[in-house]
C-alpha positions as CSV (number, residue, x, y, z in Angstrom):
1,X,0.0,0.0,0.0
2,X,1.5,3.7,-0.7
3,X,2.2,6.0,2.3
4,X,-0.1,9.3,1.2
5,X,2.7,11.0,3.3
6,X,6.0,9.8,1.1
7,X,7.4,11.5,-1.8
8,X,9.8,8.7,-3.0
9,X,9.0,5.1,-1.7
10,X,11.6,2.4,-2.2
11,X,10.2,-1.5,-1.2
12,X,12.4,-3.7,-1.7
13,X,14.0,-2.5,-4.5
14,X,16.0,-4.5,-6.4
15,X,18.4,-3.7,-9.3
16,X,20.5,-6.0,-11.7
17,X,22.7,-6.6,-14.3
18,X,24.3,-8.5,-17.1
19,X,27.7,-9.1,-17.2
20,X,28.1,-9.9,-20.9
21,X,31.8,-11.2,-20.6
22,X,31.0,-13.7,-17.8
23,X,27.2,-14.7,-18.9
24,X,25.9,-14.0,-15.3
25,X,23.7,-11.7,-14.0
26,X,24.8,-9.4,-11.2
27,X,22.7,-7.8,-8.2
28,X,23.9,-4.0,-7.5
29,X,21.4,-3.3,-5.2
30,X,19.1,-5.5,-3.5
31,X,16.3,-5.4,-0.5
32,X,16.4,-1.4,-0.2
33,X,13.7,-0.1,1.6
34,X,13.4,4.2,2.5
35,X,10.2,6.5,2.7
36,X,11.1,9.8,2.5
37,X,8.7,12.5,2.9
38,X,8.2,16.2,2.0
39,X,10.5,18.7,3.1
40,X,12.7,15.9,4.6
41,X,16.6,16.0,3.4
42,X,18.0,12.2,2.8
43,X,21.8,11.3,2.4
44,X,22.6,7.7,0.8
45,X,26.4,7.2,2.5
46,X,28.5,3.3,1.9
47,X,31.8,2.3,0.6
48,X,32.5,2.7,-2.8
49,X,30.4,-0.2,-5.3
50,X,27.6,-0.4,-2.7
51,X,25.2,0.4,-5.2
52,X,24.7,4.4,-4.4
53,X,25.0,5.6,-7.8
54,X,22.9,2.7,-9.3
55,X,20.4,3.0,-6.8
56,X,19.8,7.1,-7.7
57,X,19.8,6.5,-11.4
58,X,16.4,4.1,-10.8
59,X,15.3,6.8,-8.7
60,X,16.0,9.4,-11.8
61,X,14.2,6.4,-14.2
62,X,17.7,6.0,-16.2
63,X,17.7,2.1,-15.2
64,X,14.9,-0.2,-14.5
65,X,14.6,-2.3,-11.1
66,X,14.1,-5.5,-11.0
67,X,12.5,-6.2,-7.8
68,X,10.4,-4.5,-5.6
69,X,8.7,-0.9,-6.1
70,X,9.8,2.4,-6.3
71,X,7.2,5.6,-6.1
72,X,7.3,9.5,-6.7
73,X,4.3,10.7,-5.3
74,X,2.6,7.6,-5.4
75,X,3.5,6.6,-9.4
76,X,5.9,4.3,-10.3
77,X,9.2,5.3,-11.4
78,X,9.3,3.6,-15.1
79,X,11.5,6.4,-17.1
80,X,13.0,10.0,-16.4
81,X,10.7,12.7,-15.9
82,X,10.7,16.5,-16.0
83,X,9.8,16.1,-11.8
84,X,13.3,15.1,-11.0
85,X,17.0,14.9,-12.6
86,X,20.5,14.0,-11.3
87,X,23.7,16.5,-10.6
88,X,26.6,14.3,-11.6
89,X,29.9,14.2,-10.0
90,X,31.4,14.8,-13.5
91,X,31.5,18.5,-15.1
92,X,28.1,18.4,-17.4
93,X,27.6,22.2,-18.3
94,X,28.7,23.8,-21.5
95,X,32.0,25.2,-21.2
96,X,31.1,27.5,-24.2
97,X,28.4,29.7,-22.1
98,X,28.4,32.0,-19.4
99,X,27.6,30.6,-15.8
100,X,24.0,32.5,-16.2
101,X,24.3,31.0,-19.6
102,X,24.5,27.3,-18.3
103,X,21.6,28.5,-15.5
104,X,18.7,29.1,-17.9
105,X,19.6,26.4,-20.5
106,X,17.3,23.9,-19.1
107,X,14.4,26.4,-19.2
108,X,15.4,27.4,-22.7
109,X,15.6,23.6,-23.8
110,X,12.4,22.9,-22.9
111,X,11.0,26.3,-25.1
112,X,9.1,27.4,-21.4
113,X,11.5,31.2,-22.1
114,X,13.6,32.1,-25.1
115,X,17.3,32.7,-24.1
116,X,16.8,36.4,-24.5
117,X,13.9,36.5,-22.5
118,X,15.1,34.5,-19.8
119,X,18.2,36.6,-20.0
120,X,16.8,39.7,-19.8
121,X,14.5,38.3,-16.8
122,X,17.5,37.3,-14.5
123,X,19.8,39.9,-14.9
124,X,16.8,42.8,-14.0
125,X,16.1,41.0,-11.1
126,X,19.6,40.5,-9.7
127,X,22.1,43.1,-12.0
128,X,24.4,43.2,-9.2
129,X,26.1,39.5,-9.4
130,X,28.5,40.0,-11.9
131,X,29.6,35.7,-11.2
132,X,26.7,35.1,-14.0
133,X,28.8,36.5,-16.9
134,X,31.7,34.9,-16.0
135,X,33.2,32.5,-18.2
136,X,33.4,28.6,-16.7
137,X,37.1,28.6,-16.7
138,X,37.5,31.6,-13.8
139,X,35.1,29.4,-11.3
140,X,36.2,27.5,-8.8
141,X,34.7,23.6,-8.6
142,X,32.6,24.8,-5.9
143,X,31.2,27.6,-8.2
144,X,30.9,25.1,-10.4
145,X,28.7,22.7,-8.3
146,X,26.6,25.4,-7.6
147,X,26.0,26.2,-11.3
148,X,24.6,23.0,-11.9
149,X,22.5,22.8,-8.9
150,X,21.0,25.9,-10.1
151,X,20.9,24.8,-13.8
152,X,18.8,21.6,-12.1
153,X,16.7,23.9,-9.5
154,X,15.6,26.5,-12.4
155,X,14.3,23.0,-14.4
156,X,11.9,22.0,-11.6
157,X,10.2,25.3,-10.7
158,X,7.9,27.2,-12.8
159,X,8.6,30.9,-12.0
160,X,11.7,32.2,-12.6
161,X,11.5,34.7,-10.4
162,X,11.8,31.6,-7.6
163,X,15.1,31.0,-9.3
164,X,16.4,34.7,-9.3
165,X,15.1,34.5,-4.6
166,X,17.5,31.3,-4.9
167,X,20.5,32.7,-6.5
168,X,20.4,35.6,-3.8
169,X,21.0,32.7,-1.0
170,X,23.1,30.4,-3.0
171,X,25.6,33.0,-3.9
C-alpha cells in the first residue's frame, strides 16, 4: 500500500545486471527499503560499489529495477521525468556559455523562455552578481557545483523569479 505521506518510496527494491563477458547476472542493489517524505533532506552514504550511484539512477528512471517498487508521489518510477534529474559528479555544463548562460539552459531547452527573455529576466532582477557573466574557466569547482545545482533547481520550478530568490541565497 502507498504511504499518502511519502514522496519517493523504495520496497524492496531490487536492481541487476548482465555481465556480458561472464554470462551472469549481477545484483547491485538488492532489499532497499526508505520512505522519505516532503521537506525531509535524505543522504545515501557506503563504501565505494555499494550500489549508491545505481540505486539514484532508478530513482532518476535512467535504469529499471528489478525487484520491488519504487514511487514519486505515489507513481511508479518507469522512465525520467521532468519532476526530477540528477547532478553528476562529473562536469556536465557547456563550457562555451556564461555561468547564467548554463543556468537558464534547461528552461530554454524545454521552449518554457527564449534565451533572450530569460536573460533579460534574471539579470533585472539580480544586476548586481556580476559571477553570472563569467566564463566557466575563472570558477572555482565549488562555483561550479553550484552552477549545476542551479541549472537543475531552475528545471523544476515554474517561475523564474523563484530561481532569481535562490540565486540571492546560494551566492
Amino acid at each position: 500500500m502507498y504511504d499518502r505521506s511519502a514522496k519517493l518510496a523504495a520496497k524492496g527494491v531490487g536492481i541487476e545486471y548482465w555481465l556480458h563477458r561472464s554470462k551472469t547476472l549481477f545484483t547491485a542493489v538488492k532489499g532497499v527499503d526508505l520512505t522519505v517524505r516532503p521537506g525531509e533532506f535524505l543522504a545515501i552514504v557506503g563504501p565505494s560499489g555499494c550500489g549508491k550511484t545505481t540505486f539514484l539512477n532508478a530513482v532518476d528512471g535512467l535504469i529499471p529495477i528489478a525487484e520491488g517498487s519504487l514511487t514519486l508521489d505515489g507513481r511508479e518510477i518507469t522512465k525520467p521525468g521532468p519532476d526530477r534529474a540528477m547532478v553528476f559528479q562529473q562536469p556536465g555544463l557547456l563550457p562555451w556559455r556564461t555561468v547564467l548562460g548554463n543556468v537558464i539552459f534547461g528552461v530554454e531547452a524545454q521552449g518554457n523562455m527564449s534565451k533572450k527573455e530569460a536573460m533579460q529576466y534574471t539579470m533585472t532582477s539580480r544586476p548586481d552578481q556580476p559571477v553570472f557573466q563569467r566564463a566557466l574557466v575563472a570558477l572555482s569547482q565549488a562555483d561550479n557545483q553550484r552552477t549545476r545545482l542551479i541549472s537543475w533547481i531552475a528545471l523544476t520550478i515554474s517561475v523564474l523569479s523563484l530561481l532569481t530568490n535562490l540565486l540571492k541565497i546560494v551566492w
